[in-house]
N, C-alpha and C positions, 0 to 999 in steps of 0.2 A: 739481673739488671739488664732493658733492653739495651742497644746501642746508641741509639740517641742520648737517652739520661746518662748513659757513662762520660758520652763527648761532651756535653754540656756543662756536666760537674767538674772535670778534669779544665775547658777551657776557661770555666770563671775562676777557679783554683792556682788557675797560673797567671791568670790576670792579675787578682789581690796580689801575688809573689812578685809584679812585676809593678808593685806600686799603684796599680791601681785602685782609688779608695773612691769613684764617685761613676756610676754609671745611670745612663737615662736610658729606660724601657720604653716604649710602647707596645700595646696589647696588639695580640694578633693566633692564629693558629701552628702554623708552619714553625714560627718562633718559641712554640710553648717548653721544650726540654731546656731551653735556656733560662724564661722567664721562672722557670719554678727553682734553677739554680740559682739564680740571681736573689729572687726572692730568700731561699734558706738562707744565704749566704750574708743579706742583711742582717733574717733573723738572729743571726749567730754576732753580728757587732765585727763582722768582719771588710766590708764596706757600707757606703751609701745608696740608697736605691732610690732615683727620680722616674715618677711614671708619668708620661704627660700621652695623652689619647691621638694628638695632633703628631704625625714624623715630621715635619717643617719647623713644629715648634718644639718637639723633642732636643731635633739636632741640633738648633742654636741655642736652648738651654744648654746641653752640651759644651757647646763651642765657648760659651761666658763663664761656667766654671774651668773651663782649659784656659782659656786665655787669664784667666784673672791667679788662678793655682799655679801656672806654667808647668802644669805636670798631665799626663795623658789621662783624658776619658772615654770611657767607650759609648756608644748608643746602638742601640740593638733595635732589631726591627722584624717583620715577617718579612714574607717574598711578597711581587708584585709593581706594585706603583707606589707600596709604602718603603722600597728600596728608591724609589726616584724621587721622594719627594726628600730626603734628606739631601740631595745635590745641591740644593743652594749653600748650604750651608759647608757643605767639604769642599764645594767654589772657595767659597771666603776663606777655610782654613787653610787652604792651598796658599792665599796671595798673602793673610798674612802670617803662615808660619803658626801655627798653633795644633797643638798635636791631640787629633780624636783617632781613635778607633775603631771604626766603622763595623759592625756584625752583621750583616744581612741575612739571615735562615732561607733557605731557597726548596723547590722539590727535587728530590733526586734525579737523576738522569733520565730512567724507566717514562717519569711521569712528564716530562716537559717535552718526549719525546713521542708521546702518547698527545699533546693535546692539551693538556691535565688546565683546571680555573687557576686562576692567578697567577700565569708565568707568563714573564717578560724574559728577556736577554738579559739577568744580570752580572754575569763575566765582565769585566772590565767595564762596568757601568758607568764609573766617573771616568774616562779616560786616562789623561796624562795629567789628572788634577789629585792623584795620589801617589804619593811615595813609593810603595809596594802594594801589589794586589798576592794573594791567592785562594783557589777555590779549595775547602778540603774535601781531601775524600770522603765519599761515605761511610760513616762506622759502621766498621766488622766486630763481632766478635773474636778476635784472635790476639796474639800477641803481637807488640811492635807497637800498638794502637797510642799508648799513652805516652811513650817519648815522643811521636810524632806529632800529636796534637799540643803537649806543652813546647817542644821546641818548636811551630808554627805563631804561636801568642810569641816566645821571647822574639823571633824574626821579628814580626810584625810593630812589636813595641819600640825594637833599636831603628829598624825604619820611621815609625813617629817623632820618636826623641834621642835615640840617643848617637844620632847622624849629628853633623855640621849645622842642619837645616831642618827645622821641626816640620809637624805637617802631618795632615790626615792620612791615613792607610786603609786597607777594604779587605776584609777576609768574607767572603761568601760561603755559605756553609751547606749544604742540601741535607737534610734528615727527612730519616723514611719512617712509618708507621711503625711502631707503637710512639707516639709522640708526650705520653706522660709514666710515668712515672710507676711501679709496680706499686702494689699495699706494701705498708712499712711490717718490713721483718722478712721480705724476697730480696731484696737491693743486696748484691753485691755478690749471693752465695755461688754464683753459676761463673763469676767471670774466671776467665783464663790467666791473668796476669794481675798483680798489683798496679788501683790507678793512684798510689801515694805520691807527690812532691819528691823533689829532693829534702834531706831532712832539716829539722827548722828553719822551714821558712822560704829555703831559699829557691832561688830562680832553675830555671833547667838548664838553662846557659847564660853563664852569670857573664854578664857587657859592660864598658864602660858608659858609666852615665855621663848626660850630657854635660858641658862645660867645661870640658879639660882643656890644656894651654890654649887658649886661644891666638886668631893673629892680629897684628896691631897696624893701625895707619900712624904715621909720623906727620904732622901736620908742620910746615916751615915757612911759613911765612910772619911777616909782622902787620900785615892787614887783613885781617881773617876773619870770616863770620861761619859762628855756628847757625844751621837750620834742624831742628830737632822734631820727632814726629812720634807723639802717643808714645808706646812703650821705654824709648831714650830720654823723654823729656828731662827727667830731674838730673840721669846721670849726665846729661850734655851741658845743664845747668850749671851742676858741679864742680864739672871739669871748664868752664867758660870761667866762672867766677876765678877760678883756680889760677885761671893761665892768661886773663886778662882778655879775652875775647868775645865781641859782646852774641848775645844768644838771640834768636827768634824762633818762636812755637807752632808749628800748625794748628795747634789748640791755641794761643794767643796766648795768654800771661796764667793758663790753666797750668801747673806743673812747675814754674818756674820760680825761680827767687834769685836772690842776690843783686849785688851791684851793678851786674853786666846783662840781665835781664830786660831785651827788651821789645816791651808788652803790645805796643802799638807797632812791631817790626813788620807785619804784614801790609797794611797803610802804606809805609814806609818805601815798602817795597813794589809799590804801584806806581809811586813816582817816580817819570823817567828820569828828570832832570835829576833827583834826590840821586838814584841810582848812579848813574853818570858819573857826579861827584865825589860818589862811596862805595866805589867799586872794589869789592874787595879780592886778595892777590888768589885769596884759594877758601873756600868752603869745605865744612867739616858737616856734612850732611848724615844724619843719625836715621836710620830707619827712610820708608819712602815716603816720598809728598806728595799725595794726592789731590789737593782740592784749589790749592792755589793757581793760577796761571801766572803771577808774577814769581810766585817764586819758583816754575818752570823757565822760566824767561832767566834768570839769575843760571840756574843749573845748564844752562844750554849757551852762555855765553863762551866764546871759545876764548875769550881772554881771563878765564876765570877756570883755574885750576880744581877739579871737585875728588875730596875724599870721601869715600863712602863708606859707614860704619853699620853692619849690622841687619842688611836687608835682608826683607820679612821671604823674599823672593827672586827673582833673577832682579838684579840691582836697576835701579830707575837712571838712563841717561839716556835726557832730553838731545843731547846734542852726541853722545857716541864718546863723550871725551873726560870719564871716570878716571884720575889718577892713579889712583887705589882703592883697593876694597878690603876691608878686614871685618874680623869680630867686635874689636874693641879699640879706642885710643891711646892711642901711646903721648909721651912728655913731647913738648914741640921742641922744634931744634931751635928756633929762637927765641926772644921775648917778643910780647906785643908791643905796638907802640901805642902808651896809655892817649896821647892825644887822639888816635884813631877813634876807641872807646869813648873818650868824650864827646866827641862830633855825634856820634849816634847815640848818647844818652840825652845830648841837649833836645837831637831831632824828635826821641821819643816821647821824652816832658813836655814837648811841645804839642805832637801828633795827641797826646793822648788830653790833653786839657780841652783840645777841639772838638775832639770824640763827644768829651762829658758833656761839654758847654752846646754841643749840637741838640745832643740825646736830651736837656732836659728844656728845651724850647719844642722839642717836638711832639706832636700830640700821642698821647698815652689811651691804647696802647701799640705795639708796633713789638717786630719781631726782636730789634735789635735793644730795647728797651728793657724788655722782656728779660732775653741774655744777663745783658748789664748785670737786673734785679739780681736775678739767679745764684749770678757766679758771686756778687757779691755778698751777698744772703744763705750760701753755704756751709753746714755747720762746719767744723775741722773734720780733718782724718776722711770727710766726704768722698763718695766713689760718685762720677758722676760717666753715664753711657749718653753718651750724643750721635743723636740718629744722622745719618746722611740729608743731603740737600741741604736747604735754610740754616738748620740748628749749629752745623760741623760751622759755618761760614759765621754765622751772629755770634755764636761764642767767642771766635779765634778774633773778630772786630771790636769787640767791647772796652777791651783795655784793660790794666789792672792783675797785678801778680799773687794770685795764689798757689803758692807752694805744697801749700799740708792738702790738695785736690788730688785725687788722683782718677785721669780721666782713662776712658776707654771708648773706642770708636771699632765699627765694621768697616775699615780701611782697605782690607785686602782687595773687594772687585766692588766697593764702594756702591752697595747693591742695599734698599729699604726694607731686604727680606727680616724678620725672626728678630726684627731690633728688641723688642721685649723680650723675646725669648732668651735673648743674649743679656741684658738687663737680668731680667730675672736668675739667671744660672749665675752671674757676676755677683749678685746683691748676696746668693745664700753662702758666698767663701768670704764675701768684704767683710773684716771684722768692725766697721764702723758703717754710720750713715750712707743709703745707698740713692741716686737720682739717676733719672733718666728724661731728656730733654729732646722730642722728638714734634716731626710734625703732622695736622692732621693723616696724611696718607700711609707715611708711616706704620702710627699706630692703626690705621684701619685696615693695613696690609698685613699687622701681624694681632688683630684682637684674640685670634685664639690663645694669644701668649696670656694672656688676665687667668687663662681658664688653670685651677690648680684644683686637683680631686682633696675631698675633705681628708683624706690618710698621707698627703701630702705635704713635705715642707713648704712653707711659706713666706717668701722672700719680704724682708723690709725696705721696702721697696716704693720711691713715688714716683709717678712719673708727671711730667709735666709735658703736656701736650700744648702748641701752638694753634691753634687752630685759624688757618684763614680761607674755609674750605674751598679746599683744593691745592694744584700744584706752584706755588707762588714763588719757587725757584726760574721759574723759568720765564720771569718777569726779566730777570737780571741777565737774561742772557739774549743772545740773538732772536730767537721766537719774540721776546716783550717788543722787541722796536717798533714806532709807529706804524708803519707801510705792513707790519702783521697785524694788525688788530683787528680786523674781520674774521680771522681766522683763528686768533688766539683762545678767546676764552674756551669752546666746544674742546677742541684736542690738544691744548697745554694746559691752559687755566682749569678746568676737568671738574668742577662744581660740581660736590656728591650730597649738601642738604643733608647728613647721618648726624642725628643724635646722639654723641656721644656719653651724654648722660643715661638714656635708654640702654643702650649695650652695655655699658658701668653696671648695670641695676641689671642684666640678663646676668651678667657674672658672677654677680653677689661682689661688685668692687664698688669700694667708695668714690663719689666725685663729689671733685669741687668744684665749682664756675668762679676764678678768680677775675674779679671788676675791675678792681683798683691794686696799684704796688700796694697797699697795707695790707691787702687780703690775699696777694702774694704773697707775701714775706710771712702772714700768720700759716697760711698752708704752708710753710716751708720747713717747722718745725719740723722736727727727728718726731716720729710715731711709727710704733709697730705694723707690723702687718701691710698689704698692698694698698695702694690707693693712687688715682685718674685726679691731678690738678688743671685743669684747662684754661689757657687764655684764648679770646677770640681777637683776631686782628681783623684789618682790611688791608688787604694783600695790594689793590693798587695803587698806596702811595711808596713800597715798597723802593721801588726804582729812582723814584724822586729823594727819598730820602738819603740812599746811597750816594747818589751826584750831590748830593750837600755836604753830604760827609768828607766826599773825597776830597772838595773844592775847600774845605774850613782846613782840613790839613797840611792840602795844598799851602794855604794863605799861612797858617800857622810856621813852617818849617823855610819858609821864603821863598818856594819853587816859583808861584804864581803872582 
């Protein structure tokens, strides 16, 4: 057996031993002694094998089975620029805590120092956006070779997961010539040492896995508000219902249930005077909040005490002034005061009737509309991925508490890379209906995620795309103001004119052009296999409609 096929078999062997049951390939040369390990090692019903031709869409496939399994996958890659192109996405796993393990195959030393095609610098490629890096040595022939390469997979893995703080890792690996495999019936007779495991089953250096005692925040106050973010939402839910404290969602009423659930708290929390009023003594902040600016504004008050539960990453404080930070929450040291709770359930019932009674005077169709349909129109058990920009914003505003949702977002550096990709890796572990709710750019930034080889799983999967061509977030923000509009539309508004349906049909994916809510809500049906739902907006009454929104809830909650 050469050296290379030894390290290869021995490293995926320790993989499986280390719980890993799901890796994404992409094809390449340099890579090959692993891909053929990988491959048997399917064959044998000992993990899962994802090949996807794209590294950008490999690695957020990736990244959406980890996040959604919360248990580590690996992605493998050759050397070159196909090591670089997986960086957006171990970005993202970095910010938010989700444990991949990175393969990179590289040339050996001899050749990269020669010159040799396709070598880049990949030592420390991702920076300080991985947990652990190292390079292994190059396989020898000799003894020593096989504890050293399986106790490098256990390092690597207890650095992804079975730390404090989940998160990508990098092992760079160099293999030299002969890079496949002898004819069957030379394999094995010539080596020097046994490359066997420890015996059934087990790891080479057996760790504790993650979740052991964790630490707890104590929450004491009697006017308290939860803010909860993707991953925390139900369990904040839970514990809100639990302990009398009313909850609000990054995701809006996506996750949430009970009596303290409340749906329209984002609104809510836009108004200052509202705020003013309902200033609460300490926040129990679950995970980070990325998309809000008002409930940055809340987190950054210095008269407002912040406990922080569970960050994905170094803890989010706007103002420098976190109380505490734990893993999980602990019982509060007092009761709530249930009138507190009522004042923001009245304010929500109220915020949230303005919402509806806005949304269904306004002309059809429209992004927030759209939302509404969606989230209400969701089968149960539904897994829904909401792309960045627009989509993360029109969901968390629409109103309305679904519980049995369970959403997922690329929160970590809030970046439109692999959003399908990351969709697609989520939908093939979601044992129920899967969506994905993104916008034109988005999807055009990652249409090579549709692409799935025919020996390939195939996620059940819809996505619904908004289409207002182009970038119609950035109406809502500084750039839309009128004194830019000469300049807006070329380099924000960014009008690309692509056919969506055309690249559906390059893919072999279905599309739908939905016209009207009913031919939403009939695409919205549970059906196998992938498929492109599209609405088309106009993105410039976008702005307009927000300042209506905001001013009816104003009116509704008696600020204004």
């Amino acid at each position: 057996m050469n050296p290379s096929t030894a390290q290869a078999r021995v490293l995926v062997d320790e993989l499986v031993r280390n719980t890993v049951s799901h890796v994404v390939l992409s094809p390449g040369s340099r890579n090959a002694p692993l891909s053929f390990a990988l491959h048997d090692a399917a064959a044998a019903g000992r993990l899962t094998l994802h090949v996807r031709i794209d590294e950008r869409s490999a690695a957020f496939l990736a990244l959406g089975i980890a996040a959604r399994t919360g248990r580590p996958v690996a992605v493998v890659c050759t050397s070159g620029t196909a090591a670089a192109n997986f960086h957006p996405a171990v970005l993202e796993a970095d910010r938010a805590g989700v444990p991949l393990i990175v393969l990179t195959a590289d040339r050996p030393p001899e050749l990269r120092a020669a010159g040799a095609n396709q070598v880049v610098e990949q030592r420390h490629l991702y920076g300080g956006a991985v947990r652990y890096f190292d390079e292994l040595a190059v396989a020898e022939r000799k003894p020593g070779q096989n504890a050293y390469w399986r106790s490098q997979i256990c390092r690597a893995w207890n650095a992804a997961y079975g730390e404090w703080r989940c998160g990508p890792v990098h092992l760079n690996i160099p293999f030299r010539e002969p890079l496949v495999p002898e004819p069957v019936g030379t394999a094995g007779a010539d080596w020097p040492e046994s490359l066997d495991g420890r015996p059934q089953g087990a790891r080479w250096t057996e760790l504790p896995d993650f979740g052991a005692l964790p630490s707890f925040v104590v929450p004491s106050a009697r006017h308290g508000l939860v803010i909860a973010c993707d991953a925390g939402v139900r369990a904040a839910s839970e514990w809100a219902e639990l302990h009398g404290w009313p909850v609000i969602a990054e995701t809006g009423g996506l996750g949430l249930g009970g009596t303290t659930a409340i749906s329209a708290g984002v609104w809510l929390l836009g108004l200052e005077e509202f705020v003013a009023e309902h200033k609460p003594e300490q926040v129990l902040c679950i995970g980070r909040p990325t998309v809000f600016r008002q409930v940055q504004r809340v987190l950054s008050d210095s008269d407002v005490e912040v406990l922080l539960v569970r960050p994905d990453s170094d803890w989010p404080a706007p103002a420098h002034n976190v109380r505490q930070v734990g893993q999980w929450f602990d019982e509060p040291a007092k009761p709530a005061d249930p009138e507190w709770l009522l004042r923001w359930r009245r304010a929500d019932a109220a915020a949230t009737a303005a919402v509806r009674e806005t949304l269904a005077d306004a002309p059809w169709p429209n992004g927030l509309s759209v939302a509404n349909e969606l989230v209400e129109n969701l089968p149960e058990d539904s897994l829904l991925v909401v792309g960045s920009s627009n989509p993360t914003r029109d969901v968390a505003l629409v109103g309305g508490c679904r519980p049995d949702v369970l959403v997922h977002r690329n929160r970590g550096v809030a970046g439109i890379d692999g959003t399908l990709s990351t969709a697609s890796g989520a939908a093939l572990v979601h044992p129920g209906p899967s969506y994905a709710f993104v916008g034109d750019l988005t999807f055009l930034h990652d249409v090579n995620g549709l692409l799935t080889g025919p020996s390939e799983l195939r996620p059940d999967l819809t996505v619904v795309v908004l289409n207002d061509d182009g970038g119609g977030i950035f109406s809502l923000l500084e750039q839309g103001e009128e004194e830019h509009r000469g300049s807006f539309e070329r380099i924000f508004g960014t009008p690309h004119g692509a056919d969506l349906s055309a690249l559906c049909a390059g893919y072999g994916v279905p599309h739908t052009l939905a016209e009207s809510r009913a031919a939403l809500r009939e695409a919205l049906r549970p059906a196998p296999g992938l498929r492109v739902v599209e609405v088309r907006v106009d993105r410039s009454r976008r702005r307009d409609l927000h300042a209506g929104l905001r001013a009816a809830v104003a009116r509704a909650v008696g600020t204004r």
